[in-house]
N, C-alpha and C positions, 0 to 999 in steps of 0.2 A: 073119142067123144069128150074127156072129161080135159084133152089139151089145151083147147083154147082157154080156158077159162085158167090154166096153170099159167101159160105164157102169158096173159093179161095181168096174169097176179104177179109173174117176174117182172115186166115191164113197168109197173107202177113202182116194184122195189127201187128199181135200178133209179129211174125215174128223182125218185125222192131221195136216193146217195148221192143222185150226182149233184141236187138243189142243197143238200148237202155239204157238199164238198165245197160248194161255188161259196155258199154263206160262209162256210170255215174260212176259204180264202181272201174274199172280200173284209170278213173282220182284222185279219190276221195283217192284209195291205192297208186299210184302218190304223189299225195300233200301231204298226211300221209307222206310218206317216207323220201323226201326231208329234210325234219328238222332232222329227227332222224338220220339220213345218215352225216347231216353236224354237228350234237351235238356228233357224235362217233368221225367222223374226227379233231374238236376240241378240244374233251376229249385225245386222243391220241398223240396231237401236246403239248397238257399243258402237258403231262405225259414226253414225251420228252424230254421238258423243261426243267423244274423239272428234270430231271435225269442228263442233260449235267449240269445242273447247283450245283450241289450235295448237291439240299434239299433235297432229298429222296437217303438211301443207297439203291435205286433194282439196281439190276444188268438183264439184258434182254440178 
């Protein structure tokens, strides 16, 4: 009698770990990205640089 209302009550647990888990990992690929994001955007402003300044012969 009193099961369904137990397994309803696990399901919602489970439910809410794995919305959980997801948020943990979504921040976590968040915070990863950030620096790599800003270490391209730097790498690309030195390459610039570097090119208006004619230490490097590329041509882009």
């Amino acid at each position: 009698m009193q099961f369904k209302p137990t397994k309803h009550k696990n399901l919602e647990y489970f439910a809410a770990w794995d919305k959980k888990i997801e948020n943990t990992w979504m921040s976590m690929l968040a915070d990863m990205a950030i620096p790599v994001i800003i270490f391209l955007v730097l790498n690309i402003f030195t390459i610039a640089i570097l090119v208006k300044l004619n230490i490097y012969n590329l041509s882009f």
